[in-house]
C-alpha positions in Angstrom: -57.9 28.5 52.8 -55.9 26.6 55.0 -57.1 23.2 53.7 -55.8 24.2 50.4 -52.4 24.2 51.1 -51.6 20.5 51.9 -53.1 19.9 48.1 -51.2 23.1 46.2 -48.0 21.9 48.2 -49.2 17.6 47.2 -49.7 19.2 43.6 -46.7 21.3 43.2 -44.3 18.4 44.3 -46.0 15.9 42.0 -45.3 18.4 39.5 -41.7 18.9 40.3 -41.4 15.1 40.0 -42.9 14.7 36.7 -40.6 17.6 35.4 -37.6 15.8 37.4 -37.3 12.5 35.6 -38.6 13.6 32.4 -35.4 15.6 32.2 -33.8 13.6 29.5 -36.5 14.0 26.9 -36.9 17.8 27.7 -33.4 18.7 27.3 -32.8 16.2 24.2 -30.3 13.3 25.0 -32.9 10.4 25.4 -36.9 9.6 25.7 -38.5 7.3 27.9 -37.0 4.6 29.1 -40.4 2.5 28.8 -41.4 3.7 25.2 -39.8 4.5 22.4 -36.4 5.4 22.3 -35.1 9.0 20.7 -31.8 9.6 20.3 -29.6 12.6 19.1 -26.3 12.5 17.1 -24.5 13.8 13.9 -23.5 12.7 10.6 -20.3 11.5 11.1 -17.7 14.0 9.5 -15.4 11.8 7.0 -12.6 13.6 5.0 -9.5 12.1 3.2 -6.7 14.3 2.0 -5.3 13.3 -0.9 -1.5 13.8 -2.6 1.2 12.4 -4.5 3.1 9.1 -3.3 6.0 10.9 -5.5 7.2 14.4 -5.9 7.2 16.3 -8.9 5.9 19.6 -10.9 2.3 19.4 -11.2 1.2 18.8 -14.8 -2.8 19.0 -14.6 -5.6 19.8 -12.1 -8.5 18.3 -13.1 -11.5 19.5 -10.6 -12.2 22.0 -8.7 -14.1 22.9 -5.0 -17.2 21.4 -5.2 -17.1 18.4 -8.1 -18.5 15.1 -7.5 -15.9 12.6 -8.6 -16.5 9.0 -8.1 -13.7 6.3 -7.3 -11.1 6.0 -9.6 -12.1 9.3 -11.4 -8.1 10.8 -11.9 -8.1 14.0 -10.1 -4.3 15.2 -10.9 -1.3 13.9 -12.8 2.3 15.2 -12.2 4.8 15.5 -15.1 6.1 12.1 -15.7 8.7 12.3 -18.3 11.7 11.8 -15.2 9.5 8.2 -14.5 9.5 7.5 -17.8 13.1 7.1 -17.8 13.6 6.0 -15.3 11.7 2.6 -16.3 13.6 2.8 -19.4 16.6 2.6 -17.5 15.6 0.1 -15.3 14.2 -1.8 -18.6 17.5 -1.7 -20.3 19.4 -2.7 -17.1 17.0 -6.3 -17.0 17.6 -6.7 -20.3 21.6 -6.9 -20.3 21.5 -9.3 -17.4 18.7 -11.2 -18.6 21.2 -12.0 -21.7 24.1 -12.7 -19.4 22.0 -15.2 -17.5 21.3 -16.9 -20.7 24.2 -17.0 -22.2 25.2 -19.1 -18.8 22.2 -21.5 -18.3 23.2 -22.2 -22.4 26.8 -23.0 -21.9 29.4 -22.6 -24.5 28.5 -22.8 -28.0 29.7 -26.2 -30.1 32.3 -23.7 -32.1 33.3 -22.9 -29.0 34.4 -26.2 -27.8 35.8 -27.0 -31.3 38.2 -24.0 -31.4 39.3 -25.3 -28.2 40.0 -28.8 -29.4 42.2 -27.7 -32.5 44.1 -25.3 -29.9 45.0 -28.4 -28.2 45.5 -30.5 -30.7 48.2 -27.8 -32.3 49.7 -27.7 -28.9 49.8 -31.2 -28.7 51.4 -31.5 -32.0 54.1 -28.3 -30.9 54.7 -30.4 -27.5 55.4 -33.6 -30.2 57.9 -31.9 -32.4 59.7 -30.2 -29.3 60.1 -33.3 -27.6 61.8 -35.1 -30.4 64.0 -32.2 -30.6 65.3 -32.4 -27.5 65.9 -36.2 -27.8 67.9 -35.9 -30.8 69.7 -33.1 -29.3 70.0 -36.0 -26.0 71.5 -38.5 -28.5 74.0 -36.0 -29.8 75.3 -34.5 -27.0 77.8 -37.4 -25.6 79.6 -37.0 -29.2 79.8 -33.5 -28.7 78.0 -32.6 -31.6 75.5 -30.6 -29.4 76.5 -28.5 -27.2 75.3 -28.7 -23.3 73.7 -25.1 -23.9 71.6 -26.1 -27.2 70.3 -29.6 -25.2 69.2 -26.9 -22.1 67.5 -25.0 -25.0 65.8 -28.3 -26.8 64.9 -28.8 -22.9 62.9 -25.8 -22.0 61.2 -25.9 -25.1 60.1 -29.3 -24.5 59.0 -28.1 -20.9 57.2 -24.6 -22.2 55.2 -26.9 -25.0 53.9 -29.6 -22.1 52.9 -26.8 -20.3 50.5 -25.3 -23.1 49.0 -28.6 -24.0 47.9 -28.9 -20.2 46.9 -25.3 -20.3 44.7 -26.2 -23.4 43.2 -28.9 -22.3 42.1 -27.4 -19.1 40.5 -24.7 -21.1 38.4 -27.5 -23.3 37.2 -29.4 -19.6 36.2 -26.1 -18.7 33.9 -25.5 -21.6 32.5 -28.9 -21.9 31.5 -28.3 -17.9 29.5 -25.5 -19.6 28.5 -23.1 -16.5 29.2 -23.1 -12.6 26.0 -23.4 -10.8 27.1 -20.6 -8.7 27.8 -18.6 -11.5 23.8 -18.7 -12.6 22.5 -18.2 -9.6 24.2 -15.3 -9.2 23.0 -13.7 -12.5 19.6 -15.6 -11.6 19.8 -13.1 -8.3 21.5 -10.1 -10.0 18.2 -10.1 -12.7 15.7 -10.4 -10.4 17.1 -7.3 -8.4 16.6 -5.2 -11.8 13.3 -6.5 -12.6 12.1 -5.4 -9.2 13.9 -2.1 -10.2 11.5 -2.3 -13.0 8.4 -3.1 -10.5 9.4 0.2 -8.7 9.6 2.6 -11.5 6.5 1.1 -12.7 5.2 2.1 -9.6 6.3 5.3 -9.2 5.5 6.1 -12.8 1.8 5.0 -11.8 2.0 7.1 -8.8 2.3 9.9 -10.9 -1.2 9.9 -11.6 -3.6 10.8 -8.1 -7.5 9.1 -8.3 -9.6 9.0 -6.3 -10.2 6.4 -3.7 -13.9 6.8 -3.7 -16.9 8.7 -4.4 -17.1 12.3 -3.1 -16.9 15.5 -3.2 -13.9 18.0 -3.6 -14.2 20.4 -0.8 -10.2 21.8 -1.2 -8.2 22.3 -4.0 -4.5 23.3 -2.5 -2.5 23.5 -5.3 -2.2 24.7 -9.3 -0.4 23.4 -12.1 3.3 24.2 -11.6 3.4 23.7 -8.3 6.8 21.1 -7.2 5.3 19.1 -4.4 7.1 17.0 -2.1 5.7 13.2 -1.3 4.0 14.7 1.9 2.0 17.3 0.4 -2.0 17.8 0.3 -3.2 18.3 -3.1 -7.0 17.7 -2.7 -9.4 17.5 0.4 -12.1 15.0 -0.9 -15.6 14.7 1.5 -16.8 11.3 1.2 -20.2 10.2 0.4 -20.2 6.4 1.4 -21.2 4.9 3.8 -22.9 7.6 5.5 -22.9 7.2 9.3 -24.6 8.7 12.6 -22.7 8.9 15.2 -24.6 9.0 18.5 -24.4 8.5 22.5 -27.1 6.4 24.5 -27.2 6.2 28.5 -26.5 3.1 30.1 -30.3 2.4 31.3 -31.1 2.0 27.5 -27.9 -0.1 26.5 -30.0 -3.4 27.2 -32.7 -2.6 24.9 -30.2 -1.2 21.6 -28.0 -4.0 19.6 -25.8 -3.9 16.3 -28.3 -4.9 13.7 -31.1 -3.1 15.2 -33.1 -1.3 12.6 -34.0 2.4 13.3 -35.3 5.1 11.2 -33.0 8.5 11.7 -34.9 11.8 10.8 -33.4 15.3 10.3 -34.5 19.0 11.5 -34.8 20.3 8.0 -36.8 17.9 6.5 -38.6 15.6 9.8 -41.0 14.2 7.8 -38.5 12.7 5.2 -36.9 9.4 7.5 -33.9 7.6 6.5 -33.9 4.0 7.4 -30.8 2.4 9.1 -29.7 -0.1 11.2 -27.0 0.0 14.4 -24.0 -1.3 13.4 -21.5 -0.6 16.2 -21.5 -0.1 19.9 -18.5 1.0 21.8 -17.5 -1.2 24.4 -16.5 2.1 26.8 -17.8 4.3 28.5 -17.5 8.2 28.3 -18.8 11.4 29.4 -21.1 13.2 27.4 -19.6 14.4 24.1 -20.4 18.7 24.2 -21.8 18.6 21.4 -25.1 16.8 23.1 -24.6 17.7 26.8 -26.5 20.0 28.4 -26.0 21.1 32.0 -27.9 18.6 33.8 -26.3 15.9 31.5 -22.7 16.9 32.0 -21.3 14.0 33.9 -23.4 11.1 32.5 -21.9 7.9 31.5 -22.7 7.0 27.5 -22.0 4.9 25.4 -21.1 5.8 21.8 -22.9 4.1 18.9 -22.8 4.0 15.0 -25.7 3.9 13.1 -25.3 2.8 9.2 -27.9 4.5 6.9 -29.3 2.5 4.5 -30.2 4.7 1.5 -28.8 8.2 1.8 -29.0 11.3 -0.2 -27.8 14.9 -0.5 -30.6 15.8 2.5 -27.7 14.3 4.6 -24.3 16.0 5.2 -21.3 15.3 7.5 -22.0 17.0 10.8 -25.9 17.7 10.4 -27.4 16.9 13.9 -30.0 14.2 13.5 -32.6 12.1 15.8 -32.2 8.5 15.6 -35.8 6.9 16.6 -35.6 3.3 17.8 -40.2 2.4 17.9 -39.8 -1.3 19.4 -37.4 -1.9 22.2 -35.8 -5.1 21.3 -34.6 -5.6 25.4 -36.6 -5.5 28.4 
C-alpha cells in the first residue's frame, strides 16, 4: 500500500499539469499553441442612424421595422415645397445679375453712342450761336448800344453753353470706353455668389429626400408622417449587411503565427457544420485586457490583441453580435 502512493501522488500531479496548461482550450479563448489555432469572437455589431440634413414636416415614410432596403433605395421624403422656392428664388436672383453682367462685358449699344454724338453736336452748335452773341454784343458795347448788363448776360451764356459741350463730350468718351473692368468683375463676383445660392438650395432641396447609404435592414422606425424634425433628428436605425466582420481577441503567444490576409474558416454554434470562409484583415497594433464578453476568470488579466476577420460570402446564418469560432488549420508562423 505504501508503494502506491509515490505513483497516485506522480499520477495526480501529472494530471494537474495536463489540466493546467490546457486551460485555454477548456475555458474557450484559444487551442494549442502547437496545432491548430481556435479562436472565439462576435459578429461585429454595425448600425447607422439615419435623418434629415434639413428640417421639415415629414411627407412620407416608406418602410417599416424589418425591410431590407438596398443602397440608394429612398427611405423618407420631407415636404419640399419651402425648397422649391427657395431655388426659384435663388434661380431668379442669378438670372437678373447674369443680365447685368452682360449688359457690361457688351458695352453700350451703337444707338447709344449715336444719341450721344447728336447731343454734342447740338451743344456744340448752342455753344456756336452763344458765342457769337456775346461778340456782337462785345462790339456794341463801347458805342453804348449794349448795355454792360446785356454783354454780362451774352457772357454767361457763352460760359453755361462751353460748359455743356464739355459735359457731352465726356459722356460720349465714356461710352465709347464701353465698361470699367472693375465694374465686370464685380458683377462677375456678385453672380457667382447667387449661382452658388442656387448650388445650395439645390442641395437642400435634394436633402429633402433620405436614402439609404447601403444595403440593410431597418431595425427602427422613429418617426410618422407629420412629424417637424429638426436637422439633428433620427428618423431610421438601418443594420447593415456589408461587409460582415468578426471581431476577435488572440494572446500574444499566437500573434507570430496570425497575419492580415490569412485565410480562416469561422463557424457558428447554430449551424457548426455550415463554415464561412474568411480571411484576417486587421490586427490591432495594442494591446488590451480581455474584452468580458470572452474572459473567463482564469483569463481576466491576459494581454490580447484585437483582430478583424472579413467574411468572404456571408448570409442570413450570420447576424451582428452572434458569437462565432474562427479556426485558423495551418499556422503560417513558427
Amino acid at each position: 500500500m505504501k508503494r502506491l502512493v509515490p505513483i497516485l501522488a506522480v499520477l495526480l500531479l501529472g494530471g494537474l499539469a495536463a489540466w493546467w496548461f490546457d486551460l485555454p482550450a477548456r475555458f474557450g479563448f484559444a487551442e494549442a499553441r502547437n496545432g491548430p489555432i481556435r479562436l472565439y469572437g462576435n459578429v461585429d455589431i454595425r448600425q447607422v442612424e439615419l435623418g434629415f440634413r434639413v428640417g421639415g414636416r415629414i411627407s412620407a415614410m416608406e418602410f417599416d421595422e424589418g425591410d431590407s432596403v438596398k443602397a440608394g433605395d429612398l427611405l423618407a421624403r420631407l415636404d419640399t415645397k419651402p425648397y422649391e422656392d427657395a431655388l426659384a428664388a435663388a434661380e431668379a436672383q442669378a438670372g437678373a445679375l447674369r443680365a447685368q453682367l452682360d449688359k457690361l462685358v457688351a458695352g453700350p449699344r451703337i444707338a447709344e453712342i449715336s444719341q450721344a454724338r447728336a447731343q454734342l453736336d447740338e451743344q456744340t452748335a448752342n455753344y456756336e450761336n452763344a458765342k457769337l452773341t456775346y461778340e456782337r454784343a462785345a462790339q456794341l458795347r463801347p458805342g453804348g448800344t449794349v448795355s454792360q448788363s446785356v454783354l454780362d448776360s451774352n457772357k454767361a451764356a457763352r460760359d453755361a453753353a462751353l460748359a455743356r459741350v464739355v459735359s457731352a463730350q465726356q459722356a460720349l468718351d465714356l461710352l465709347l470706353e464701353g465698361s470699367r473692368k472693375e465694374d465686370i468683375a464685380a458683377a462677375r463676383a456678385s453672380l457667382q455668389g447667387a449661382e452658388a445660392n442656387i448650388a445650395a438650395a439645390q442641395t437642400a432641396l435634394d436633402d429633402a429626400q433620405l436614402k439609404a447609404p447601403a444595403s440593410g435592414t431597418i431595425l427602427s422606425r422613429l418617426r410618422e408622417p407629420g412629424a417637424i424634425i429638426a436637422t439633428s433628428d433620427i428618423v431610421y436605425v438601418l443594420s447593415l449587411d456589408r461587409p460582415v466582420w468578426v471581431r476577435g481577441y488572440v494572446s500574444e503567444p499566437l500573434l507570430g503565427k496570425i497575419h492580415p490576409g490569412l485565410e480562416v474558416t469561422v463557424t457558428t454554434d447554430s449551424a457548426p457544420d455550415r463554415p464561412y470562409r474568411g480571411k484576417v484583415g486587421f490586427i490591432s497594433p495594442v494591446a488590451e485586457f480581455t474584452p468580458k464578453s470572452v474572459e473567463t476568470p482564469e483569463l481576466r488579466t491576459d494581454l490580447v490583441y484585437r483582430l478583424r476577420v472579413v467574411i468572404d460570402a456571408p448570409d442570413q446564418g450570420l447576424r451582428q453580435g452572434m458569437p462565432v469560432t474562427v479556426h485558423i488549420p495551418e499556422p503560417s508562423g513558427p
